[in-house]
C-alpha positions as CSV (number, residue, x, y, z in Angstrom):
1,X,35.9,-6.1,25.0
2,X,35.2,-6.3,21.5
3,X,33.3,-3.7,19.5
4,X,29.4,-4.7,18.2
5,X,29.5,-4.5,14.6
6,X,26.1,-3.5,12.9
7,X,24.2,-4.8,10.5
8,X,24.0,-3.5,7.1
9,X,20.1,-2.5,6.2
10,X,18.7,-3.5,3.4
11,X,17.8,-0.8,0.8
12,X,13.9,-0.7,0.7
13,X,12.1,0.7,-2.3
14,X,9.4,2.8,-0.9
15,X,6.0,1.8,-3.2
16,X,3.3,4.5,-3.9
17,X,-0.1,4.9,-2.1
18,X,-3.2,3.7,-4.2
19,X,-5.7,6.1,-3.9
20,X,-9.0,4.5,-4.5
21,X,-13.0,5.7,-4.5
22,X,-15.3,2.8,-3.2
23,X,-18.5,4.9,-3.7
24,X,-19.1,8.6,-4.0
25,X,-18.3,10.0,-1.6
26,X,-15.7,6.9,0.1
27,X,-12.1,6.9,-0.7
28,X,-9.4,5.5,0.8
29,X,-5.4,4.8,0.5
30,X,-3.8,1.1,0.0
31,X,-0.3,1.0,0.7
32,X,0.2,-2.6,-1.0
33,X,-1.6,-3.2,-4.9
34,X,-2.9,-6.7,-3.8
35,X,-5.7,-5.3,-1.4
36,X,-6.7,-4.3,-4.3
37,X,-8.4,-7.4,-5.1
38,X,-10.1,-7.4,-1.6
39,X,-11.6,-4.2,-2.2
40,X,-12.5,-4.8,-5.7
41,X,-15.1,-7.8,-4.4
42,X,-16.9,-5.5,-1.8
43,X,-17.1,-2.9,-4.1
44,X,-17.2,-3.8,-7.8
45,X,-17.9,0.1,-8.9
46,X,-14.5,0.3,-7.7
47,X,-12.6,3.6,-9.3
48,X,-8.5,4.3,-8.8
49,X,-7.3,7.5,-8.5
50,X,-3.8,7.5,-8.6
């Protein structure tokens, strides 16, 4: 019987969290920068911490 050969993984570049203040006393962590703009249209006093 032949032996299973695996697969190589690919080499992922972990991305920083986005900490980000929707109100006083709201914040909250985005793993990907394009919710950004989601959040940005609910809350337009929008602040980013990190």
């Amino acid at each position: 019987m032949a032996a299973k050969r695996r697969k190589k993984n690919e080499v992922k570049v972990p991305q920083p969290n986005i900490r980000v203040r929707l109100d006083y006393k709201t914040v909250i962590t985005l793993k990907d920068a394009s919710k950004l703009d989601f959040w940005r249209e609910k809350y337009p006093k929008l602040e980013v911490l990190d």
